[in-house]
C-alpha positions as YAML, in Angstrom:
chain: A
units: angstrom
residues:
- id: 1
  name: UNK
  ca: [5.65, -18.25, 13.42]
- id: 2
  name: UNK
  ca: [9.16, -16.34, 14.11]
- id: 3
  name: UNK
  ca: [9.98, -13.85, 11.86]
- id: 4
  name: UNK
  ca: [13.87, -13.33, 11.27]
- id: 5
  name: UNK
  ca: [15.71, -10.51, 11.57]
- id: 6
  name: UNK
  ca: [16.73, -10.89, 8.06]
- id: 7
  name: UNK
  ca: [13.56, -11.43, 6.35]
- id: 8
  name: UNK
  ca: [12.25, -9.45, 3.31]
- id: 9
  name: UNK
  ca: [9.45, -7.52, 4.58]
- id: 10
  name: UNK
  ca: [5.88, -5.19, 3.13]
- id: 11
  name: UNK
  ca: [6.30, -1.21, 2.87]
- id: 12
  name: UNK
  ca: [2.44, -0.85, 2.71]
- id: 13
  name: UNK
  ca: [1.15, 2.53, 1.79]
- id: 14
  name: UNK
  ca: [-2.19, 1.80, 3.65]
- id: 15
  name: UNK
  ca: [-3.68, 5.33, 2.18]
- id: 16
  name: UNK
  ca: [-7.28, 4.52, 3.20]
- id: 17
  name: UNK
  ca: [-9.13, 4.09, 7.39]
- id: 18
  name: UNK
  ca: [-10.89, 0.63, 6.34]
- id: 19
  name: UNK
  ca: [-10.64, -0.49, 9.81]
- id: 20
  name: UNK
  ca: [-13.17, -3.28, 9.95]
- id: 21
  name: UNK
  ca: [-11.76, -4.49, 6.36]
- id: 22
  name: UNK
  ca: [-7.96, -4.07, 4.88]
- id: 23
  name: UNK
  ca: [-6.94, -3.17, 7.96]
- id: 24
  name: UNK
  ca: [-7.92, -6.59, 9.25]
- id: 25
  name: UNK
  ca: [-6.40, -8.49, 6.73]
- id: 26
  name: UNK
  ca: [-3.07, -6.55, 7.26]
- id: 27
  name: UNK
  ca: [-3.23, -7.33, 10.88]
- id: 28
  name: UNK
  ca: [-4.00, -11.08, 10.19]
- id: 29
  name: UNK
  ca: [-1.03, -10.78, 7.54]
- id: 30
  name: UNK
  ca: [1.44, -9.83, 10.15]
- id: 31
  name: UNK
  ca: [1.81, -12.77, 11.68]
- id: 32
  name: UNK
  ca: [3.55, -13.80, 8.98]
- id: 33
  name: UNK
  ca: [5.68, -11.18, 7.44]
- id: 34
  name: UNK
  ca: [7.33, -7.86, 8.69]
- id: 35
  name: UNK
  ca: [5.11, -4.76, 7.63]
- id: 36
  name: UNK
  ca: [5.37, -1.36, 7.76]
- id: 37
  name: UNK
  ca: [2.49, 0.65, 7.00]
- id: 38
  name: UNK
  ca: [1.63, 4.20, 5.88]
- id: 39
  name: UNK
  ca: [-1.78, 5.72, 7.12]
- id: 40
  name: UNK
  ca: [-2.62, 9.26, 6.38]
- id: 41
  name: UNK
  ca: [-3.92, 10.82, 9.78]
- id: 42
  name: UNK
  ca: [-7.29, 12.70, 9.89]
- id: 43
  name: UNK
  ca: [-6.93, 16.74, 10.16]
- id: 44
  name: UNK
  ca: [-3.73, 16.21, 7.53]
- id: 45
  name: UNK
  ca: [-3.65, 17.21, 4.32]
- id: 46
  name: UNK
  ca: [-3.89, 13.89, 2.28]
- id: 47
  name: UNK
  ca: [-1.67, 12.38, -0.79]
- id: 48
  name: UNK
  ca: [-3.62, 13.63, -3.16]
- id: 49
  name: UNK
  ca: [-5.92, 16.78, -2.62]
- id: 50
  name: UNK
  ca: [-8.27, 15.43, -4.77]
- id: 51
  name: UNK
  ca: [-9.11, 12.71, -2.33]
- id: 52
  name: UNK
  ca: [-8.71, 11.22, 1.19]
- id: 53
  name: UNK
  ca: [-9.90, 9.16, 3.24]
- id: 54
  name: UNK
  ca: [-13.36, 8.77, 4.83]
- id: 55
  name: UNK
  ca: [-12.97, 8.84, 8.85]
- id: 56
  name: UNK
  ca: [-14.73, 6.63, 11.32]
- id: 57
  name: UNK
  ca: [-14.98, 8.49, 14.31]
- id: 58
  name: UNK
  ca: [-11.59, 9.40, 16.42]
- id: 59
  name: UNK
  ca: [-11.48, 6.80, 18.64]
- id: 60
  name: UNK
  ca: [-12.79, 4.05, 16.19]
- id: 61
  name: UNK
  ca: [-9.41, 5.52, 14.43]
- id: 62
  name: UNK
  ca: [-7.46, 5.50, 16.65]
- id: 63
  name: UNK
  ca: [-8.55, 2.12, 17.92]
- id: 64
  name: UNK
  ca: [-7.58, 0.69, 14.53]
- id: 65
  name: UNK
  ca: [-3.84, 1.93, 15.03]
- id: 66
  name: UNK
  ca: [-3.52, 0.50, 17.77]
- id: 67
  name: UNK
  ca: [-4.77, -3.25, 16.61]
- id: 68
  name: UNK
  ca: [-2.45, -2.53, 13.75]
- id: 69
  name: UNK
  ca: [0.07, -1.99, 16.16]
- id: 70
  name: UNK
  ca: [-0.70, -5.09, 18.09]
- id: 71
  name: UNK
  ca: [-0.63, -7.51, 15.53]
- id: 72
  name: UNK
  ca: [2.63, -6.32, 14.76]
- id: 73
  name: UNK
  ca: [2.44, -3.98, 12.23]
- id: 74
  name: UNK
  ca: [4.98, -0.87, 12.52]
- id: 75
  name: UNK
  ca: [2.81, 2.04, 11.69]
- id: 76
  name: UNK
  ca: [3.85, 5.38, 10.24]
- id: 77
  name: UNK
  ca: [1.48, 8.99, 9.63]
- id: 78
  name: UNK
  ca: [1.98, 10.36, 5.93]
- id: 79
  name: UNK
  ca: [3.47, 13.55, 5.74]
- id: 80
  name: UNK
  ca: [4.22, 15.16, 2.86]
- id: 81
  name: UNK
  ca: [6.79, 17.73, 2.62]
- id: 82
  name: UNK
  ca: [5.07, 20.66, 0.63]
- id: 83
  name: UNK
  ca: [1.85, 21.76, 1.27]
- id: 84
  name: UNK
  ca: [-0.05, 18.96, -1.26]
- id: 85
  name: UNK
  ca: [-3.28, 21.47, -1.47]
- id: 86
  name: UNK
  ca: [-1.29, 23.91, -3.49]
- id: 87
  name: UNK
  ca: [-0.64, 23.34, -7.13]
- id: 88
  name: UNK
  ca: [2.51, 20.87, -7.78]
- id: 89
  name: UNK
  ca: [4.76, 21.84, -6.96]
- id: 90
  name: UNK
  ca: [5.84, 25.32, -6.54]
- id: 91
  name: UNK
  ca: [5.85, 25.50, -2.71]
- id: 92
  name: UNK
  ca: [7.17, 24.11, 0.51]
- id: 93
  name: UNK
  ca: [4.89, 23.58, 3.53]
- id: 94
  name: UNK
  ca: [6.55, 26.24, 5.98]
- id: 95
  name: UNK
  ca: [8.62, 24.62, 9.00]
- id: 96
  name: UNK
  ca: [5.54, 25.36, 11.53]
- id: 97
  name: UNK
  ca: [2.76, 23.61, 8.93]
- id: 98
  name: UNK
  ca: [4.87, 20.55, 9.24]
- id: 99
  name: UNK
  ca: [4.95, 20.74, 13.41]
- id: 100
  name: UNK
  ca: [1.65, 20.79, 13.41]
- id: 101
  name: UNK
  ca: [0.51, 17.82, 10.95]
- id: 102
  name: UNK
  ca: [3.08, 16.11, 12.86]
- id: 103
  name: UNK
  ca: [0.99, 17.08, 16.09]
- id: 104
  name: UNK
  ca: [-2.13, 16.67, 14.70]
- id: 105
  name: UNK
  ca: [-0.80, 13.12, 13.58]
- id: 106
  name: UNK
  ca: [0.02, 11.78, 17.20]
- id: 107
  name: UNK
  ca: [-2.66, 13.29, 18.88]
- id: 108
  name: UNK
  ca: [-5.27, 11.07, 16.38]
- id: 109
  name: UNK
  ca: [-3.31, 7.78, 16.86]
- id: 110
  name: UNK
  ca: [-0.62, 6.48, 18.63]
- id: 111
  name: UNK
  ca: [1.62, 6.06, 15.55]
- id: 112
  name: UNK
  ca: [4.87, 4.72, 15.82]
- id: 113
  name: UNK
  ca: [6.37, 7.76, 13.46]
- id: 114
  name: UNK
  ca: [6.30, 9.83, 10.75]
- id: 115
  name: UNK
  ca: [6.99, 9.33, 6.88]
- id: 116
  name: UNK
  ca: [7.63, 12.19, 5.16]
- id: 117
  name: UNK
  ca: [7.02, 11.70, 1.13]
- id: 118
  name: UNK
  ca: [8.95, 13.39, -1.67]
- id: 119
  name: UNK
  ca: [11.99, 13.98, -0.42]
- id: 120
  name: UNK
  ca: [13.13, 13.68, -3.79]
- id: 121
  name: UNK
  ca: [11.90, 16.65, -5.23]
- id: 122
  name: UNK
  ca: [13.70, 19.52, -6.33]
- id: 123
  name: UNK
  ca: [11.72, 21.74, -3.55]
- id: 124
  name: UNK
  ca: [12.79, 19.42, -0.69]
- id: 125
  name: UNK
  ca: [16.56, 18.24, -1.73]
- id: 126
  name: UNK
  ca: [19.86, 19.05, -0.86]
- id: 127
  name: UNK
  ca: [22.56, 20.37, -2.95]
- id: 128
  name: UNK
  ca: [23.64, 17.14, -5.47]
- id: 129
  name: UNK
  ca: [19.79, 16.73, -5.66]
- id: 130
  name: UNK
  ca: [18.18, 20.40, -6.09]
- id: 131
  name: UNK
  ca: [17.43, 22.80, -3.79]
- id: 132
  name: UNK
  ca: [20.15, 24.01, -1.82]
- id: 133
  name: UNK
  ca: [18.57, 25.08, 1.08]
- id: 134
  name: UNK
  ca: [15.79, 22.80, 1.57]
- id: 135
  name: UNK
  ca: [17.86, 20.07, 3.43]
- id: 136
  name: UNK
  ca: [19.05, 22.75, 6.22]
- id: 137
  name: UNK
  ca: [15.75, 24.78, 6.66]
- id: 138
  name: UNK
  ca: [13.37, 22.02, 6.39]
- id: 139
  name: UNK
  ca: [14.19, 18.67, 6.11]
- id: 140
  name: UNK
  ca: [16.44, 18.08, 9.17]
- id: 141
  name: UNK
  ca: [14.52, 20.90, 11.34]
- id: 142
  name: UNK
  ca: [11.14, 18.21, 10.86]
- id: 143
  name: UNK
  ca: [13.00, 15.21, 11.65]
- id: 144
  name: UNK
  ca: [14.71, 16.32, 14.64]
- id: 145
  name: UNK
  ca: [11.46, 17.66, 15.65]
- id: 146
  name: UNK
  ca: [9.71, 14.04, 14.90]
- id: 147
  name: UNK
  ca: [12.80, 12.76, 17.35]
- id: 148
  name: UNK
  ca: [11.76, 15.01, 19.66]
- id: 149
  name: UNK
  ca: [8.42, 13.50, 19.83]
- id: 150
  name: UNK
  ca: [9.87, 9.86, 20.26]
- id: 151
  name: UNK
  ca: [9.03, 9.79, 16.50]
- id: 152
  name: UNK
  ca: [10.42, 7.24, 14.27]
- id: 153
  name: UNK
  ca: [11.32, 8.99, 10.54]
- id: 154
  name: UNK
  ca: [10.56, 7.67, 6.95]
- id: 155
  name: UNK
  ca: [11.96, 9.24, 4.10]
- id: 156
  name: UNK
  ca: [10.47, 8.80, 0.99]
- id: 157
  name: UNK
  ca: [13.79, 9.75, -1.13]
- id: 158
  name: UNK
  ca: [15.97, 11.36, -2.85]
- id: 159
  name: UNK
  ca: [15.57, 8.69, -5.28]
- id: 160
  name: UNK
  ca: [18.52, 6.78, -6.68]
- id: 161
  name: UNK
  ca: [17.82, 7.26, -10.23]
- id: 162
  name: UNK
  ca: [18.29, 3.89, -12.93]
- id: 163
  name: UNK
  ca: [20.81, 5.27, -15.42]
- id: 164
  name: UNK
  ca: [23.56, 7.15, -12.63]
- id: 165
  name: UNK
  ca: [25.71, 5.25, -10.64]
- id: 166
  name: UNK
  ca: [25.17, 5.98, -6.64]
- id: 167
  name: UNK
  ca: [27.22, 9.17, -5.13]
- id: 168
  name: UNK
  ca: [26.90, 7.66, -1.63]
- id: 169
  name: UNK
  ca: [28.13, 11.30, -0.37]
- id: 170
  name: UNK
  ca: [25.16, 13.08, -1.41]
- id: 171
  name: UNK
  ca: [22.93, 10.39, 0.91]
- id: 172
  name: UNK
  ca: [24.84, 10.24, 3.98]
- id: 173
  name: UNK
  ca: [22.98, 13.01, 5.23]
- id: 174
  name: UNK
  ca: [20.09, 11.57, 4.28]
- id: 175
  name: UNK
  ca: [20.19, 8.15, 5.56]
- id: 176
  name: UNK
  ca: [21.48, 9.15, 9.17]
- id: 177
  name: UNK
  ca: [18.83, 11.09, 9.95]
- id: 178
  name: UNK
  ca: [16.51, 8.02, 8.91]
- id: 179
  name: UNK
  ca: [15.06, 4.57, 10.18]
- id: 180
  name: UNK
  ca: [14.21, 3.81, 6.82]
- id: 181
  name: UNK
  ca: [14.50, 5.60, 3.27]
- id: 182
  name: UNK
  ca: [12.37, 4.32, 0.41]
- id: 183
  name: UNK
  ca: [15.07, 4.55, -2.77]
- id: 184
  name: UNK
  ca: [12.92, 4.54, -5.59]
- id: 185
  name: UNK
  ca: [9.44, 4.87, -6.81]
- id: 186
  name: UNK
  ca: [9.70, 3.01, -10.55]
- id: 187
  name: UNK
  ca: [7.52, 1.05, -12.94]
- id: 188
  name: UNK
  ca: [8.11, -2.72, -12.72]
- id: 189
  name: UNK
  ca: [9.90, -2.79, -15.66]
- id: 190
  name: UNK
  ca: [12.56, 0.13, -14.40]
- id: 191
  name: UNK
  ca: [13.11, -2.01, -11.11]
- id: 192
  name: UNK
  ca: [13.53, -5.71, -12.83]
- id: 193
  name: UNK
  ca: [15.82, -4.26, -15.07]
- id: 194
  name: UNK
  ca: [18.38, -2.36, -12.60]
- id: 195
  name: UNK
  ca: [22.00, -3.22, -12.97]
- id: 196
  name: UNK
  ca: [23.92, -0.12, -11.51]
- id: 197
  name: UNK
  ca: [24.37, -1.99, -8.80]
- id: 198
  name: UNK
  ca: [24.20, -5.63, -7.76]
- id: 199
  name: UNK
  ca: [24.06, -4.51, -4.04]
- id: 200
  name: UNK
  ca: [22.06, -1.64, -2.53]
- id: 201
  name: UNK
  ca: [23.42, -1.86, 0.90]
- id: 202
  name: UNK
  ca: [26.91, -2.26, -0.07]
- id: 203
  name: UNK
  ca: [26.63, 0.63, -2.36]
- id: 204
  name: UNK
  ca: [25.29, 2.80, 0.30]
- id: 205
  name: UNK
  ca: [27.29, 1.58, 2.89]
- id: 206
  name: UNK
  ca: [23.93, 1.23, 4.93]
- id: 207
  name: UNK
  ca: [21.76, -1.06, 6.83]
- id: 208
  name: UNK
  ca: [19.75, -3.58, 4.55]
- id: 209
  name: UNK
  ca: [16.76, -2.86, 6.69]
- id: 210
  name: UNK
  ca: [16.72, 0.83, 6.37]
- id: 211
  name: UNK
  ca: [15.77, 0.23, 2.54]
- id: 212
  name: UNK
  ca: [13.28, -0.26, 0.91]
- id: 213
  name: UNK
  ca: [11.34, 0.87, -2.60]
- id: 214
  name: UNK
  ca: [8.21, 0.85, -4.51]
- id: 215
  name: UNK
  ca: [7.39, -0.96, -7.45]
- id: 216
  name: UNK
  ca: [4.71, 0.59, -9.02]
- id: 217
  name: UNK
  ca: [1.94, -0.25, -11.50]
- id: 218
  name: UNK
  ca: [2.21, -3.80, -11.39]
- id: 219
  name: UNK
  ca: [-1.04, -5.39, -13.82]
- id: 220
  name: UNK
  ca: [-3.95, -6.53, -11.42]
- id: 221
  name: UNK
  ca: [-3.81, -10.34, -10.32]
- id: 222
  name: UNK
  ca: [0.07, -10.41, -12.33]
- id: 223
  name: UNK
  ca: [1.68, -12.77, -9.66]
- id: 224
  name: UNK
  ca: [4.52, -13.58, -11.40]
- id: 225
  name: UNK
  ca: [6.22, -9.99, -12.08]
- id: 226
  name: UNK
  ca: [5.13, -9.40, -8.23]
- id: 227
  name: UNK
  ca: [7.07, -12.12, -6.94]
- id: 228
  name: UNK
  ca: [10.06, -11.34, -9.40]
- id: 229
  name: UNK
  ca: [9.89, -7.77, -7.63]
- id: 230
  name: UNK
  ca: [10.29, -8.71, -4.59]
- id: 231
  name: UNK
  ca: [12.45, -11.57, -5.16]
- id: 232
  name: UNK
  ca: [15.01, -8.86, -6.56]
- id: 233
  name: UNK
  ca: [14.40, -6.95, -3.75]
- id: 234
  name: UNK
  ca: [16.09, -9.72, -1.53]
- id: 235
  name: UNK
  ca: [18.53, -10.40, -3.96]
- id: 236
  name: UNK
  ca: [20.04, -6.80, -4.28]
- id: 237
  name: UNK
  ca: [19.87, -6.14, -0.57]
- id: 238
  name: UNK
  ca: [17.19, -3.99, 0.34]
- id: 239
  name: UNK
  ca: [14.77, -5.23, 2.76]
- id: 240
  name: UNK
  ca: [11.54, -3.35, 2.57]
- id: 241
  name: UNK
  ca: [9.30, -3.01, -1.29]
- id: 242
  name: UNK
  ca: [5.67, -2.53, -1.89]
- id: 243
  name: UNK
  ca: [4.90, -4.14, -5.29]
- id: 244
  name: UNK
  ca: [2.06, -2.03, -5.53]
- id: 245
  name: UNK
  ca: [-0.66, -2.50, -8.56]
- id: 246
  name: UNK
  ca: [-2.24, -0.46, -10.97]
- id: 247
  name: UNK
  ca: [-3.52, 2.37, -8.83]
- id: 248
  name: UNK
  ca: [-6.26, 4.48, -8.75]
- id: 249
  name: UNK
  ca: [-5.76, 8.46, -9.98]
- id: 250
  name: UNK
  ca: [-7.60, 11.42, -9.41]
- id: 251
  name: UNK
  ca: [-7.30, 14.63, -12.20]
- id: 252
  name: UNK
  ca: [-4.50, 15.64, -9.75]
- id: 253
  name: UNK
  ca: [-2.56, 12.45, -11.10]
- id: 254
  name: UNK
  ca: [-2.26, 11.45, -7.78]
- id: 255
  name: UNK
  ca: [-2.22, 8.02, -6.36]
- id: 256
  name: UNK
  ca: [-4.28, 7.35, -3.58]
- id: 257
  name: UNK
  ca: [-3.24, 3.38, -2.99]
- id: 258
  name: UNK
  ca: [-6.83, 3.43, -1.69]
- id: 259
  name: UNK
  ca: [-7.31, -0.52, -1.44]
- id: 260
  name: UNK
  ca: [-5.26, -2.97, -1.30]
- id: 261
  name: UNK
  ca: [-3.88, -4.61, -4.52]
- id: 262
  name: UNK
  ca: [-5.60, -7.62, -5.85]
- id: 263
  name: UNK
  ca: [-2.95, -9.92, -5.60]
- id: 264
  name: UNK
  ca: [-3.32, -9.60, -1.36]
- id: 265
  name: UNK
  ca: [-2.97, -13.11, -0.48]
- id: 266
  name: UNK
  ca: [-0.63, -14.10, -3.39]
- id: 267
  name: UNK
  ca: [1.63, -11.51, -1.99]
- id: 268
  name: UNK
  ca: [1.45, -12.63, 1.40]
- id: 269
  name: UNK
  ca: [2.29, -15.69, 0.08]
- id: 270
  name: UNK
  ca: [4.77, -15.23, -1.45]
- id: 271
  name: UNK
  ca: [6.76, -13.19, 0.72]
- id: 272
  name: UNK
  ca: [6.42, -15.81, 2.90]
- id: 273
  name: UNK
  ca: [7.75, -18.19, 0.59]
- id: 274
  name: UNK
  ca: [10.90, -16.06, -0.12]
- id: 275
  name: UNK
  ca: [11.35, -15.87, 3.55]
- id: 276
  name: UNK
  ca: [11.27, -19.52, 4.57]
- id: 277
  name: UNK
  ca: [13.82, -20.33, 1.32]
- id: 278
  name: UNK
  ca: [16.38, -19.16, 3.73]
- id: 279
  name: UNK
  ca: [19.31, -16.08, 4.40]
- id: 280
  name: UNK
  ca: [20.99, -14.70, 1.64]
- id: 281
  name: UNK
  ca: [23.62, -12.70, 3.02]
- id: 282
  name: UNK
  ca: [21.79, -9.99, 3.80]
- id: 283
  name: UNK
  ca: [22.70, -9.55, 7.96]
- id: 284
  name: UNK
  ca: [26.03, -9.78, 6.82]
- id: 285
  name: UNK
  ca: [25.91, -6.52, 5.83]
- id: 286
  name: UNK
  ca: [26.70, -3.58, 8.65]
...
C-alpha cells in the first residue's frame, strides 16, 4: 500500500539485535506504516550499563540494517549524550567519546543517522533548560559532526514539560539542528491528559513530522489506552509516538525496550486504522 506523507507513524526504540525475529516483524510491519527505529550499535556503550544487547556476528548485523532499511524502515544508532557507564548522571561524554561512538556506529551498519538520547538533562541543555554551556560545547559540535558524516540527527529532548506552557525561543535552537526531536517521555496518563496546548506544531512553529514522543508504561495487551495514545498523537499534531509497554528494568532503573511490546500486531493495526480514517490537517502545517 502507499503510505501518505501525512500519516501518523512508529518511533520504535528497537534496543535489542533480534535479527531473525522482531526485526522481521518490523520489516514486515513497514509496509504498512512509517517507522523509525532506534538500534544501539555494537562497540557503543548501551542504554543501560546494566545490559545490552547480544551480537550476532558483524556482518549478520549489519545485514539486518540493511533489510531494515529495505523494507522501509528509517534506521537510527543510539547515542547517548553522557558517558551511560558512569554513575547518573554527573558527567558528560567528552566531545571526542561522542566522534567515535558515532564512528564506531557507521562503520557496524549502514545506519541512516544518529539519535542522541537525553538531551533533556540538566548536563546536556542549554540555558532556559540547565546547563549553560552544554548546548555550545557539545550538543551542536556532535550534530554538525553527524552532518558531516551524511548523518541524519535525533534528539531525544529537551522535553516540553505538562504543567508550563511552551517558550518556543528556548527550542529554536534545538529543532533546527534536528530531523526529528522526541518532546516528551511521560506515563500514559501524563500524555492523555495534556491540555497546554491543542497543537504541537503550531506551538512550535515546526514541522509535524519532526515530532514525535514516547508514551511510556502502557499495561501489557491494554489496546485501548494504546490506540487513545496515538490517536492523540494525530490529533495534537505530532507525527511520530512509541506507545511503548511496561518495560523491562535493570538495578540501574534503566529501560532496555528489549522486545517488542505485546500489543505488536494490535498496534500495527491500529496505526493503520488511524491512517486510512483520513488527513486531519496535519500537512497544513509549515
Amino acid at each position: 500500500m502507499g503510505i501518505s506523507p501525512g500519516s501518523l507513524g512508529l518511533l520504535l526504540a528497537l534496543y535489542n539485535a533480534n535479527v531473525t525475529t522482531d526485526w522481521v516483524k518490523v520489516e514486515k510491519a513497514a509496509s504498512d506504516i512509517p517507522i523509525r527505529a532506534i538500534v544501539p550499535a555494537p562497540g557503543v556503550v548501551p542504554p543501560d550499563p546494566g545490559w545490552g544487547p547480544t551480537y550476532p556476528s558483524a556482518k549478520v548485523f549489519y545485514d539486518g540494517v540493511q533489510k531494515l532499511k529495505d523494507a522501509g524502515v528509517e534506521v537510527f544508532a543510539y547515542l547517548h549524550l553522557r558517558n551511560i557507564s558512569r554513575p547518573c548522571c554527573t558527567c558528560c561524554a567528552s566531545l571526542e567519546e561522542v566522534k567515535n561512538w558515532i564512528d564506531t556506529s557507521i562503520k557496524a551498519a549502514p545506519f541512516d543517522g544518529i539519535m542522541f538520547d537525553n538531551m533533556d538533562a540538566p548536563f546536556s541543555s542549554n540555558p532556559g533548560f540547565g546547563n549553560k554551556s552544554a548546548f555550545s560545547w557539545l550538543y551542536k559540535p556532535v550534530v554538525e559532526y553527524a552532518r558531516s558524516k551524511d548523518l541524519g540527527v535525533w534528539a531525544n529532548g529537551p522535553q516540553i514539560l505538562d504543567d508550563k506552557e511552551i517558550d518556543t525561543d528556548s527550542w529554536k535552537p534545538y529543532l533546527e539542528l534536528t530531523d526529528m526531536t522526541i518532546l516528551f517521555e511521560w506515563g500514559y496518563s501524563q500524555w492523555l491528559t495534556y491540555n497546554k496546548t491543542k497543537d504541537l506544531a503550531k506551538t512550535l512553529d515546526w514541522q509535524f513530522d519532526k515530532l514525535g514522543g514516547v508514551v511510556l508504561n502502557i499495561p501489557e495487551n491494554d489496546t485501548e489506552t494504546m490506540t487513545k495514545s496515538l490517536i492523540k498523537a494525530k490529533e495534537t499534531s505530532i507525527k511520530w509516538l512509541y506507545p511503548s509497554s511496561v518495560c523491562k528494568h535493570t538495578h540501574t532503573a534503566g529501560c532496555t525496550y528489549s522486545t517488542l511490546p505485546s500489543y505488536w500486531d494490535s498496534m500495527v493495526d491500529a496505526i493503520k486504522h488511524i491512517n486510512n480514517e483520513g488527513n486531519t490537517g496535519l500537512e497544513e502545517h509549515p
